[in-house]
Structures are given as C-alpha cells and as structure tokens.
C-alpha positions in Angstrom: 0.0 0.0 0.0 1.0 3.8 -0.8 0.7 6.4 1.6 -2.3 7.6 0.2 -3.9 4.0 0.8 -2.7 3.9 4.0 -3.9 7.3 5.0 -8.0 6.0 3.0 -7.8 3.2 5.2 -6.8 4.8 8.9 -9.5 7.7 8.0 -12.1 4.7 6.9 -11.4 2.8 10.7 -10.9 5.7 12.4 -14.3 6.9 11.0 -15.9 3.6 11.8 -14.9 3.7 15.7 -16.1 7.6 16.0 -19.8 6.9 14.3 -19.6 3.6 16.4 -20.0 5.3 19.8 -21.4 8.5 18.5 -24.2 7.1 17.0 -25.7 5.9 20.1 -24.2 8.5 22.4 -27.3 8.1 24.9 -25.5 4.9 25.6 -22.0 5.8 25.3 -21.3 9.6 26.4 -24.3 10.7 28.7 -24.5 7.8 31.6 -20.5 9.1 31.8 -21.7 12.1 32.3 -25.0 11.9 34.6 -22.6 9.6 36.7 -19.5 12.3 37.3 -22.6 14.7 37.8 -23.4 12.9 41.0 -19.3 12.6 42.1 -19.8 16.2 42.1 -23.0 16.1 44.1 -22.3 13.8 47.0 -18.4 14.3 46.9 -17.9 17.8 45.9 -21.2 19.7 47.3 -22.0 17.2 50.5 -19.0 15.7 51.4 -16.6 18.6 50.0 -17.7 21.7 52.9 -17.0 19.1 55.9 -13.7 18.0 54.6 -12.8 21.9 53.6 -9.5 22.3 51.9 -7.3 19.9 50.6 -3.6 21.1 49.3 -4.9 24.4 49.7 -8.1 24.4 47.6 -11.7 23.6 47.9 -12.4 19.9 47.9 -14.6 20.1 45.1 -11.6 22.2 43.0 -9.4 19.5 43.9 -11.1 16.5 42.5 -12.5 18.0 39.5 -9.0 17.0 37.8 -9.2 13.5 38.7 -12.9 13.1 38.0 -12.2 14.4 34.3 -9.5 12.0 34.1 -11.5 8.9 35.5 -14.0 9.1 33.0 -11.5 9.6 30.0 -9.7 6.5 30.9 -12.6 4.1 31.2 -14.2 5.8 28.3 -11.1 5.1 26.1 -10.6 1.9 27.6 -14.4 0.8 27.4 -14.6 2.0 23.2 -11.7 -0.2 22.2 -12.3 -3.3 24.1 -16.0 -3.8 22.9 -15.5 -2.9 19.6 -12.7 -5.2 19.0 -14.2 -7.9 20.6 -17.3 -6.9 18.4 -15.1 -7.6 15.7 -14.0 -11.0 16.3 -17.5 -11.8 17.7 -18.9 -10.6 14.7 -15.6 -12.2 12.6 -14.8 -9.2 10.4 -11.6 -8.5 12.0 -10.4 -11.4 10.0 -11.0 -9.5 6.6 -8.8 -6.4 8.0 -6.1 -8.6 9.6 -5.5 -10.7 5.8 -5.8 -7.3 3.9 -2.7 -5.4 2.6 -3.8 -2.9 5.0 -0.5 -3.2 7.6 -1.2 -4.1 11.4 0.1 -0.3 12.5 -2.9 1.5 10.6 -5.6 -1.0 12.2 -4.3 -0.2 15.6 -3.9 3.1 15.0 -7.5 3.2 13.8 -8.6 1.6 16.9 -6.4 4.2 19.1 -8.2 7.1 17.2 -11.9 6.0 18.2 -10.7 5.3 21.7 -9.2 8.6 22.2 -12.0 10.9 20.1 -14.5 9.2 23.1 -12.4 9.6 25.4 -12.0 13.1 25.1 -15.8 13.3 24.1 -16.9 12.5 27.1 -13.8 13.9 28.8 -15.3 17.2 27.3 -18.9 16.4 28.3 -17.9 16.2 32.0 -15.9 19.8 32.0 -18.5 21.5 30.8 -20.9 19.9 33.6 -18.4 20.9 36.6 -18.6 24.4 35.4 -22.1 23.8 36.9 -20.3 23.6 40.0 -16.7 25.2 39.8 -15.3 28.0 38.0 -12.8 26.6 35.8 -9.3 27.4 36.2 -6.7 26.1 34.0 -2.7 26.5 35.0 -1.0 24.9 32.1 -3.3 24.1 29.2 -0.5 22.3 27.3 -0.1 19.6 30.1 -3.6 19.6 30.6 -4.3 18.8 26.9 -0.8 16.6 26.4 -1.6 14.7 29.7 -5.4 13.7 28.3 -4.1 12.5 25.0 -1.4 10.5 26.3 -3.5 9.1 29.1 -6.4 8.4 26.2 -4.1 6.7 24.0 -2.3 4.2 26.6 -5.4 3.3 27.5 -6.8 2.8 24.0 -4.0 0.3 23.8 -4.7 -1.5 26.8 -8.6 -2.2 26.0 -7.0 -3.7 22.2 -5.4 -6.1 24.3 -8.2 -6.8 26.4 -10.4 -7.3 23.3 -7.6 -9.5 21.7 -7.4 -12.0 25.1 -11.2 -12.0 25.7 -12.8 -15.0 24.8 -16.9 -13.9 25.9 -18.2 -10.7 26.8 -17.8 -11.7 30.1 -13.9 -11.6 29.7 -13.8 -7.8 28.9 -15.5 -6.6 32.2 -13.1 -8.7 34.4 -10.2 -6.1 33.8 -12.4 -3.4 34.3 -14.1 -4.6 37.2 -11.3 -6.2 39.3 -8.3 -4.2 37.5 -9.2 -0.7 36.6 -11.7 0.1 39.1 -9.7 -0.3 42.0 -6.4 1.7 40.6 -8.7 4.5 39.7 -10.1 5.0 43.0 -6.7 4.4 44.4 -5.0 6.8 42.1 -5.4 10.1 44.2 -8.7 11.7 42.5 -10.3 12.2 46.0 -7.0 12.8 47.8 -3.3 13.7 48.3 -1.0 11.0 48.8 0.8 13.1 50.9 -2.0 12.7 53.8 -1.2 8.7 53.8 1.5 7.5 56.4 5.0 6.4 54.1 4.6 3.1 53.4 1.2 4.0 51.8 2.6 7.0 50.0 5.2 4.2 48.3 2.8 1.6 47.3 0.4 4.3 46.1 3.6 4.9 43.9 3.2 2.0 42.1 0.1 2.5 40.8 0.3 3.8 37.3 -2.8 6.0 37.3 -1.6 8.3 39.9 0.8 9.8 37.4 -1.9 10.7 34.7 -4.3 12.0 37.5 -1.8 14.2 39.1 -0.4 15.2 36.0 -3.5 16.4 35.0 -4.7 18.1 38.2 -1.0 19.9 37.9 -2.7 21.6 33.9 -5.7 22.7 36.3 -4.1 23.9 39.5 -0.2 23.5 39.5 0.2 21.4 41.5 1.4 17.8 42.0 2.2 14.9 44.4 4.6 13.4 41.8 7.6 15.2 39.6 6.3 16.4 36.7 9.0 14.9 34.2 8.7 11.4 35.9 4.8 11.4 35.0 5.6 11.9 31.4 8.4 9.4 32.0 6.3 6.8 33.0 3.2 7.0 30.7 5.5 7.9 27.5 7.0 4.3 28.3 3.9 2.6 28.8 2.3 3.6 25.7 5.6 2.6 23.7 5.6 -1.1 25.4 2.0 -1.4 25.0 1.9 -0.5 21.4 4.5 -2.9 20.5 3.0 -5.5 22.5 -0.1 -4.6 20.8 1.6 -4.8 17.3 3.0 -8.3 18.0 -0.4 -9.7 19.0 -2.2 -8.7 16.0 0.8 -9.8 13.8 0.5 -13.1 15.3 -3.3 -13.2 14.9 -3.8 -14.0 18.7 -7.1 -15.2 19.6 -8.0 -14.1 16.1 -6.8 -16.4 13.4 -7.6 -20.0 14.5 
C-alpha cells in the first residue's frame, strides 16, 4: 500500500470507531456524564464543605482534575475493548487482519476511536463541573498533552483486552477487578501526601496516579509526583504497550484459529 492508501484506510477505521459510539451517544457519552454529575453532588457539594481544603483548595476544585481523568480512561478503555471484541465476535476483523492494510494503521485506527470518546466525554464532564466550579486552568499544554497521552495508553490497553477475551464476560473482568480499584486508588479524592509512608510508596506503584496528578497539575499546579517522571512513565507505557499490541495482532492471537 501507498501512503495515500494507507492514510483512506486509517480515516475509513478511524471513522468507523467515532460513528460507532457516536451514534448511540445516549448509551455511550451521557450515563458518563450523569454519573460524574453525582461525584460532584455527593463528593464535591455534601462531602466537599465538611472535609474543607485539601492542598490548599476547595475539595470540590481539587477533584475535578481527577474526575475528568476517571472518565477519559474508562471511556477510552471501554470503546476499544467492545469494539474489537465486536469484531472478532462478529468475525470481520479477520477480513482487515489478511488485507494489505499493515497491522500499525488497524491499531492506529482503533487508538483514534478510543481517544475521540475519550476526550468526548472527557469534554462532556468539563463542561458539567462548570455547573459547580469555576474553571481554572494553569497549564493548558499539560492539561491537553496529559489527556491524550493518558487516552491513548489506555486505548492500547482495551485492544489487548479485546484480543485475550474469549466472551463478553472476559472484557469486564479487567475493568471490574483491575481498573476500578487503581482508579479509586489513584489520588482523585485525595493527596498521597495525607497517607502515612509506606502508603505514599505503594500508592507509587500504581500507574494512574501519574496521569491523574499530572493532570490536576494543567488545572491547578500542582502535584504529588515530579512532573517529568509522569511523562516518563506513561511515555513508556504507551511505547511497550503498542509494540506488545503490534506483535499480537501480527501473530493473529485469539483471532486467526
């Protein structure tokens, strides 16, 4: 294939994925939303007055960040893994894989409807804490660099999801047991720096922490990790990821039988 051909078929799967989700966006974008709506309710407006500042700012400031984050990830996440599972369910993925259309512009399709929802949605839920915050933004390039990184590596890691899954019961487990847990843990309601030592390291280990205070640094500026290690650390998931990524669908894992 020529560029040009490549660049038909990316647009063509990267169209497929964004109409996917959009289409039915009642399903897709607005329970995100309503949900995040009620974070801000019970957390931010309830909760948030009793528990008063937290690194200097009102509660319901502080977690706006990491509640804008939250739902990019599982949004990104969540659009990938069902739609290539849909794929092999449905066994059309089998017509891209034996094209000339090389494993690199598939993936990259895939990563393209995973991140436009993500940040559809990531949008969505800005625009509905203005409802309850002013927003204020400190460094709109990390901001915006931090959500498309974040979006992407998490793209990846729903492809490899779909790839593994065998039933549509198999792409909730990660979700459920995996994902769930690591967002809650990852610092959106609080400061690591309130947990005694040994919880501040093993918080450390979670990878999510990095994105969500990252991100909370573009709104606020400021952070419980470096700055530079953040980027560090997602930079080289999203590289291992994608190459893991590339050598599954090269091999035709749990596609080709």
């Amino acid at each position: 294939m020529n560029t040009h051909e490549k660049l038909v078929a990316l647009k063509t799967i990267a169209t497929r994925e964004i109409l996917r989700f959009s289409r039915i966006w009642i399903q897709t974008v607005l329970p995100p939303v309503i949900t995040t709506a009620l974070y801000f309710v019970i957390f931010g407006n309830l909760i948030g007055p009793r528990i008063g500042k937290m690194d200097g700012f009102d509660y319901m400031e502080f977690i706006i960040p990491g509640l804008i984050m939250m739902a990019v990830i599982t949004n990104s996440y969540g659009n990938v893994v069902s739609s290539f599972y849909g794929s092999k369910f449905q066994r059309h993925i089998e017509e891209m894989i034996i094209s000339p259309t090389p494993n690199y512009i598939i993936l990259l399709g895939y990563i393209c409807g995973g991140v436009a929802r993500g940040l559809t949605v990531g949008i969505a839920v800005t625009i509905v804490s203005l409802v309850f915050h002013p927003l204020n933004i400190h460094n709109f390039w990390v901001m915006f660099s931090m959500i498309i990184l974040t979006a992407i590596l998490f793209s990846l890691a729903g492809l490899i999801n779909g790839v593994f899954a065998k039933s549509f019961d198999d792409i909730a487990i990660i979700p459920t047991f995996v994902l769930t847990p690591l967002t809650y843990l990852g610092g959106i309601f609080y400061s690591i720096s309130m947990l005694p030592e040994f919880w501040q390291n093993m918080s450390r280990a979670n990878p999510i922490l990095y994105m969500v205070n990252a991100f909370r640094y573009g709104f606020l500026g400021i952070s419980d990790i470096s700055l530079m290690t953040s980027y560090v650390i997602i930079i080289a998931f999203i590289i291992t990821l994608y190459l893991f990524s590339l050598h599954l669908l090269k091999k035709g894992h749990g596609i080709r039988t």
